[in-house]
C-alpha positions in Angstrom: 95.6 136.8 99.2 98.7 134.8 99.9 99.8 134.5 103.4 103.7 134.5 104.4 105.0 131.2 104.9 106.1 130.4 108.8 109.0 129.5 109.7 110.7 126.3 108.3 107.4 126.1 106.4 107.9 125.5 102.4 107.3 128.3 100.0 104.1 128.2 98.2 104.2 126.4 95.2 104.4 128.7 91.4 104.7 127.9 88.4 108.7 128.0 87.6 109.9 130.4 84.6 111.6 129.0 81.1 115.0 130.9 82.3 117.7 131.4 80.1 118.8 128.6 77.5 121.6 127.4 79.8 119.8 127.0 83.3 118.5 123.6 83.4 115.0 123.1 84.9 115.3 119.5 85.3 117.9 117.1 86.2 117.1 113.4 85.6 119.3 111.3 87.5 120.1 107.4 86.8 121.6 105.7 89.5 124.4 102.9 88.3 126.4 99.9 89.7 128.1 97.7 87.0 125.8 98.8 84.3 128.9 98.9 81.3 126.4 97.8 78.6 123.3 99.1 79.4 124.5 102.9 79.7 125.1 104.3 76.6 122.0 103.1 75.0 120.2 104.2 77.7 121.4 107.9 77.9 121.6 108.3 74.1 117.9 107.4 73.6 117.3 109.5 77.0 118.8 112.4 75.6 117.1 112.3 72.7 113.8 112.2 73.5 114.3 115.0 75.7 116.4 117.1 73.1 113.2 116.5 70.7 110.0 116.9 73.2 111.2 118.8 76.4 111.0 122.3 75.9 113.0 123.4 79.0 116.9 122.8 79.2 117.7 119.8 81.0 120.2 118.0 82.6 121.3 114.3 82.5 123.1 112.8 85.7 124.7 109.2 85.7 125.3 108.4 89.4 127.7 105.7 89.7 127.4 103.5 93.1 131.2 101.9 93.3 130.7 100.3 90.0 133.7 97.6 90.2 133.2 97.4 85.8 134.0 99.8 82.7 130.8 102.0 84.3 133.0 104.7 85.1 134.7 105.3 81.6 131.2 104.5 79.8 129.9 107.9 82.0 133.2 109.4 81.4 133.3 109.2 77.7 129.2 110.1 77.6 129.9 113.1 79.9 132.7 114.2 77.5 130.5 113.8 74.1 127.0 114.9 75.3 126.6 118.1 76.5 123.5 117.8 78.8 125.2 114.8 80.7 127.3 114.6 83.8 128.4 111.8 86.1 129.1 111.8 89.7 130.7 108.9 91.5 130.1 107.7 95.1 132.6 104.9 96.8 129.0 103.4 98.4 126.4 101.4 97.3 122.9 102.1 97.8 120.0 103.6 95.3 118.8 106.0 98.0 122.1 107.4 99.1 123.1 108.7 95.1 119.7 109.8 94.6 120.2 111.7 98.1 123.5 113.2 97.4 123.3 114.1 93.7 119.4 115.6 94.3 120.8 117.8 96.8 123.8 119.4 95.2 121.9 119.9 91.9 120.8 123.4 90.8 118.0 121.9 88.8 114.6 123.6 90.1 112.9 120.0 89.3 114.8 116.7 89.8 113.8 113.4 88.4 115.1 109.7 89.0 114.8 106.7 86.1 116.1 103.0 86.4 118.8 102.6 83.6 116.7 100.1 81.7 114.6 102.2 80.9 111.8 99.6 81.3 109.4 103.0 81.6 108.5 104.4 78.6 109.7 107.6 78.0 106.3 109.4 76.6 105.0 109.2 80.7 108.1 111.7 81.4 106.6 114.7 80.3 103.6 113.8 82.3 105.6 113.3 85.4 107.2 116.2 85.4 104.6 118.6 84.6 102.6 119.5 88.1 106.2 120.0 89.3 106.8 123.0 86.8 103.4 123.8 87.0 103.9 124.3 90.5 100.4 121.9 90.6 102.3 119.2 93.4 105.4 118.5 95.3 106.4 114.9 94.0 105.1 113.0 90.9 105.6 109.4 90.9 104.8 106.8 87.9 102.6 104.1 88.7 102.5 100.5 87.0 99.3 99.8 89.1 96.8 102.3 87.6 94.1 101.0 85.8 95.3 102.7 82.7 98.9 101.7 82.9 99.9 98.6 80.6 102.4 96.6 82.4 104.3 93.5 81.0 106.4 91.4 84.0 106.0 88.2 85.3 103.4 87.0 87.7 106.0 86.6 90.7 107.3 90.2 90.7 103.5 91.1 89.9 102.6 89.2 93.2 105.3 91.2 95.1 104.3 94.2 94.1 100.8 94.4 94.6 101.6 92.6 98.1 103.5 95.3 99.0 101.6 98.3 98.0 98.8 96.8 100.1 101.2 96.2 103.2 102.0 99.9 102.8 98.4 101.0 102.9 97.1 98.5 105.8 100.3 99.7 107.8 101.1 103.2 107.2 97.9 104.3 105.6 99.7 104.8 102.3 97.1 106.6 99.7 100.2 106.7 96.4 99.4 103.1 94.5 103.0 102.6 93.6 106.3 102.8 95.7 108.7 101.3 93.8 108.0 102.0 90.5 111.4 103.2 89.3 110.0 106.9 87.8 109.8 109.6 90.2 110.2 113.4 90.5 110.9 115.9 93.4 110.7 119.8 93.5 114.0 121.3 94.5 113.0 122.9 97.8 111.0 119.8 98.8 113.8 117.9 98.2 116.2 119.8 100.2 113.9 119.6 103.2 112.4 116.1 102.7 115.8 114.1 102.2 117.1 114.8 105.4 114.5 113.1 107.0 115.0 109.9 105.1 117.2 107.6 106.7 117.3 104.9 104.0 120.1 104.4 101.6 119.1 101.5 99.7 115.9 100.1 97.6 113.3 101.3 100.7 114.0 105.3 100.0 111.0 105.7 97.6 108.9 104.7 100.1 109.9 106.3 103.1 110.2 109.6 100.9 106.8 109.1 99.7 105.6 108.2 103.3 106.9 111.4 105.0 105.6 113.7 102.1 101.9 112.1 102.2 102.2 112.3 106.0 103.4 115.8 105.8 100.3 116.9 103.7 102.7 117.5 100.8 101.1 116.7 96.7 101.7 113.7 95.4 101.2 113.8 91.6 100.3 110.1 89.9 101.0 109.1 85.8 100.2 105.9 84.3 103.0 104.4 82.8 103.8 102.1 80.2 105.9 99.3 81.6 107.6 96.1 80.7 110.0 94.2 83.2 113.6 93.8 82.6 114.6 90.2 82.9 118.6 90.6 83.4 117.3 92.9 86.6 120.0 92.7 89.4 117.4 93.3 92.0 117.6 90.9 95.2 114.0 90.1 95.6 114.0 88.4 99.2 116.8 90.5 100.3 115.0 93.7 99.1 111.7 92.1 100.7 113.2 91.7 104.3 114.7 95.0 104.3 111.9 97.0 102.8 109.3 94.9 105.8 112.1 96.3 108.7 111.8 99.9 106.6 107.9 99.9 107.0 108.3 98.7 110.7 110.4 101.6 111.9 108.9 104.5 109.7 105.7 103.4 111.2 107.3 103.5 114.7 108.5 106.9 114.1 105.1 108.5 112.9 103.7 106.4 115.9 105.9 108.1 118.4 105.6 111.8 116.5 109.3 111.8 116.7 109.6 113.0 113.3 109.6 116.9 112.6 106.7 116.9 109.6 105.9 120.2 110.5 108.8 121.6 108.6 107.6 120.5 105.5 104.1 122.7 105.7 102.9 124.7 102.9 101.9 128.0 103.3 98.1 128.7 102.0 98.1 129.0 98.1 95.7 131.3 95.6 93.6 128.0 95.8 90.0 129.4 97.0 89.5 126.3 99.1 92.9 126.9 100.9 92.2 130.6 102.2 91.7 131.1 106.0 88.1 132.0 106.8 87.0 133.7 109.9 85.0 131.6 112.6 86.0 128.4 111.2 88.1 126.2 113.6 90.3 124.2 111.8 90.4 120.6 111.4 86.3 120.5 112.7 85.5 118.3 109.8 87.7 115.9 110.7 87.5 116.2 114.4 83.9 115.5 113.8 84.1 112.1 111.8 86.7 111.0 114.5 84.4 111.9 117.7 81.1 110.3 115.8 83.0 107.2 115.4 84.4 106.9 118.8 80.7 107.8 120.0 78.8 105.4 117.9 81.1 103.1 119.5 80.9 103.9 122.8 77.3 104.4 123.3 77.0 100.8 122.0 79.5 99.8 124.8 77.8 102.3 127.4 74.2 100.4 126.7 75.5 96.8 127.0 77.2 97.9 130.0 74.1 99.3 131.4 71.8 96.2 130.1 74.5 93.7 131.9 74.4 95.9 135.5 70.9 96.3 135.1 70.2 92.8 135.6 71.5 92.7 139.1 71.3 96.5 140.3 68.8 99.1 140.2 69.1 101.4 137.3 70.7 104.7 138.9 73.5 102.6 139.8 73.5 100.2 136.8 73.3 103.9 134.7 76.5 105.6 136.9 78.8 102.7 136.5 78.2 102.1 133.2 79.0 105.7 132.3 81.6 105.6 134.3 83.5 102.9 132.6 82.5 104.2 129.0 83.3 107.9 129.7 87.1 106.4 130.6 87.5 104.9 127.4 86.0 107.3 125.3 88.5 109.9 126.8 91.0 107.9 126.3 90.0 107.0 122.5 88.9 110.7 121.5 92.6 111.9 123.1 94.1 109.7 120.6 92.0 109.2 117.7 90.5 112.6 117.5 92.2 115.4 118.5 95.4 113.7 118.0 97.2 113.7 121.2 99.6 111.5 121.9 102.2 110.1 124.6 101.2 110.1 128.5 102.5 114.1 128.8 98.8 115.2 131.0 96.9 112.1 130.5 96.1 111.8 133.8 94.7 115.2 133.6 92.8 114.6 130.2 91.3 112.3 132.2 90.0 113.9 135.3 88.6 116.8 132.9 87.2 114.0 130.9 85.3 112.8 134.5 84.0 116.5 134.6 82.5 115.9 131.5 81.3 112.6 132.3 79.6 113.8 135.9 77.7 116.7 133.7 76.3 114.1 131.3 75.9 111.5 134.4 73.2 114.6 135.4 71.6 114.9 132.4 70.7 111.3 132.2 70.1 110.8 135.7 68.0 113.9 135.6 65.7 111.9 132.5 65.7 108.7 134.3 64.2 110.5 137.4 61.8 112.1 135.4 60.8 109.0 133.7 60.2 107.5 137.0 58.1 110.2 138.3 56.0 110.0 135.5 55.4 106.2 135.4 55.8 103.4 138.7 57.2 100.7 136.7 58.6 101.8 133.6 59.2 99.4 130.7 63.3 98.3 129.7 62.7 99.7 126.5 61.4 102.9 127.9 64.5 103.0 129.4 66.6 102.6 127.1 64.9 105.3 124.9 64.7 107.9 127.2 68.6 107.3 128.1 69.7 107.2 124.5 67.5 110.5 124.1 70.0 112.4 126.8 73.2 110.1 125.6 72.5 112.8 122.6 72.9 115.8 123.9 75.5 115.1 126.4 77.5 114.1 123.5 77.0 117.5 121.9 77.5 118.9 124.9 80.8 116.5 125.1 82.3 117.7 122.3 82.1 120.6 122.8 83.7 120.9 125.9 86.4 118.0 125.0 87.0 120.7 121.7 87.6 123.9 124.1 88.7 122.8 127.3 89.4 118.9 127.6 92.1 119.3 124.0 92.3 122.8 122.9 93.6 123.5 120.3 97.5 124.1 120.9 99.0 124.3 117.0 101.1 127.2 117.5 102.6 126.0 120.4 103.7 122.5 119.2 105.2 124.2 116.0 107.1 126.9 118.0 108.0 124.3 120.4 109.1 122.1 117.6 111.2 124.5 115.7 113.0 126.0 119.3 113.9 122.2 119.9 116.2 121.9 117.1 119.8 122.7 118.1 122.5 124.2 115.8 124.4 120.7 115.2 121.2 119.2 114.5 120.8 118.2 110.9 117.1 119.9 111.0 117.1 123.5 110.0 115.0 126.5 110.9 114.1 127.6 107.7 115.4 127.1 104.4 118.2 129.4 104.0 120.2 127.6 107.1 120.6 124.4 104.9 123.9 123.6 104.0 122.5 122.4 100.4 122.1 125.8 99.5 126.0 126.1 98.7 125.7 123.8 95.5 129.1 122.2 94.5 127.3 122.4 90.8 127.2 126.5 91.1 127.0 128.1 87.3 130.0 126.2 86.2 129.8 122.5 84.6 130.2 119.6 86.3 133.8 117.6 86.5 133.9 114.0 86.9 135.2 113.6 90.3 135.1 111.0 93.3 132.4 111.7 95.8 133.2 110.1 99.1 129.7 109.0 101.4 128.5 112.4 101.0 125.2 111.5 102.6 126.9 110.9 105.8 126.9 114.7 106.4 123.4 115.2 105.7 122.1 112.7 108.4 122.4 112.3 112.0 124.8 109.6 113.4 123.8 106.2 112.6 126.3 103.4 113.4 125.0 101.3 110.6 124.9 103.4 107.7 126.3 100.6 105.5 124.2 99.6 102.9 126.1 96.1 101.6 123.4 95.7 99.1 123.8 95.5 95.8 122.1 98.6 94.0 122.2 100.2 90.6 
């Protein structure tokens, strides 16, 4: 049974319905700048294969960025003869900021992004776009670093690539395989709550997209693609590089510092079996589990060469306290952060005194075994010791987590949410639920598109930034 979706939470995912002839269900987008030759082909072959394999009406968007060629009367003139196309202009650079502005004023239930040289091949599109209809994921990105993909490019851009996948996953624990690969797709109501919270207008937008939607717990559908690399490519390798690195650097810092507002992007539970709320089962146990084994298995290794190293020059009821004491500090600290996910120094002094609790209960039980063992035996053995300690080190660490689960870090989910959705103000560009965004009121409507002049249209969508100014060069 389907639950109702909180507030600011996304609608569960269905599959979307073949509508009448005219509704388009998907609107693929190519971003522009100076691109006078390459268009046309590019749109008629687009258009094409869609008109013979798509079986849903579609939509064809050219979105010139301040193209300073003929760009604008090669749209013009395809807009005029090709019914399924439309072109938008923008007076700014930057990839990101006219896949931004012309994703959220289309009507399109599923929106879709190529490069203009087409250097995908087109049989991967159905693919993409698929779990999107479906209702199967939230995003679908191709990927020229599957196994199965056949890629053709040199072994420079081949080395940046790869590079830079693995920089993403060793620094923001990116699980997608591909970032750049110029062949995405978005849902509709993802994308109207996802862009907002994407700050970059140039070449790093994939990534930070596909960063906050993994983060956010959002599906992230993969297709091998077919691939060969264009060589007249306009892209500015080092320059893309260096602002890319400063992209990863403070979309990091901002998931560090839980400053952005991920919880609007939750799903509600689906028909999925798996995903149905059972009684008596905490959430998140699994992983709270894995995450408190760890940090024990590591600080029961630091607790016992603590307690070899006092032992040496104290008796072992001392040498035991201290060494407890010192290892019950850390592990608070490390199980605050690492396990149950609390961060920033609001009541750490407090986690930690209730953390000392803890620690004097199992200071008692191991005390307790130690005093046993030396009423049983005079002179008891070092490994003896060390048996009989690692014997009660196990179930004050059940004991432990227990308490750290229902007192020390209780559970506070509905708080933080309701806390995080009261926090937004009106003039924040952050809205309660769906229905508040200022997307909603598409300039597309029912009636076609005209070829107009958009000014920075993005700038209304984001908070104030004093340097929104993308002076790259972008297609």
């Amino acid at each position: 049974m389907r639950t109702e979706p909180s507030p600011g939470s996304l609608p569960a995912r269905e599959h979307l319905p073949a509508g009448n002839a005219g509704t388009p269900v998907l609107d693929v987008v190519i971003p522009v700048y100076n691109e006078e030759k390459d268009l046309q082909p590019c749109v008629r072959r687009l258009h094409e294969h869609l008109a013979r394999t798509f079986p849903y009406a579609f939509r064809i968007t050219i979105a010139d960025n301040a193209s300073a060629d003929a760009t604008p009367l090669v749209a013009a003139r395809l807009e005029a003869e090709i019914g399924e196309v439309r072109s938008f202009r923008l007076e700014q650079k930057g990839r990101g900021r006219a896949l931004r502005t012309v994703w959220s004023a289309s009507d399109a239930p599923v929106l879709a992004y190529m490069d203009v040289d087409l250097s995908t091949d087109l049989n991967a599109l159905l693919p993409l776009v698929a779990p999107l209809i479906s209702g199967h994921s939230d995003l679908a990105i191709g990927s020229r670093l599957a196994r199965s993909s056949r890629v053709v490019r040199g072994a420079k851009r081949e080395f940046i690539s790869r590079t830079y996948n693995l920089i993403l996953r060793g620094s923001l624990q990116a699980r997608f395989s591909d970032a750049q690969c110029g062949f995405k797709a978005i849902r509709r109501e993802v994308a109207h709550v996802l862009l907002p919270l994407v700050e970059d207008t140039g070449w790093f937008f994939d990534t930070e997209m596909l960063v906050l939607a993994e983060r956010a717990g959002l599906r992230i559908h993969e297709v091998p693609v077919d691939w060969v690399d264009d060589p007249d490519s306009t892209v500015h390798l080092v320059k893309t590089a260096t602002d890319d690195l400063l992209g990863v650097w403070r979309v990091g810092r901002a998931l560090a510092t839980g400053s952005l507002p991920l919880d609007r992007l939750a799903r509600p539970f689906g028909d999925d079996p798996r995903d149905r709320e059972l009684t008596g089962v905490p959430t998140g146990l699994a992983r709270q589990l894995v995450g408190f084994c760890v940090v024990g298995a590591l600080s029961t290794l630091f607790y016992l060469l603590l307690y070899s190293g006092f032992r040496t020059f104290t008796g072992s009821q001392f040498a035991n306290a201290l060494a407890l004491l010192v290892s019950a500090v850390a592990n608070t600290a490390a199980n605050r952060r690492l396990t149950f996910g609390v961060r920033g120094r609001e009541r750490a002094m407090q986690h930690q005194a209730q953390g000392l609790v803890v620690f004097g209960i199992g200071l008692a039980l191991t005390s307790g075994s130690l005093a046993a063992l030396n009423a049983a035996t005079t002179e008891p053995a070092h490994s003896t010791e060390l048996a009989v300690l690692i014997a009660a080190n196990l179930a004050a660490t059940v004991l432990r987590f227990l308490l750290f689960r229902a007192w020390v870090f209780p559970d506070r989910g509905d708080d933080s949410a309701s806390t995080v959705v009261a926090s937004h103000s009106p003039a924040s560009p952050v809205y309660a639920t769906a229905t508040d965004s200022p997307y909603d009121s598409s300039p597309y409507g029912n009636a076609p598109y005209d070829n107009r002049t958009w000014g920075d249209a993005t700038m209304q969508m984001q908070p104030v930034r004093p340097n929104d100014h993308d002076s790259r060069d972008a297609r």
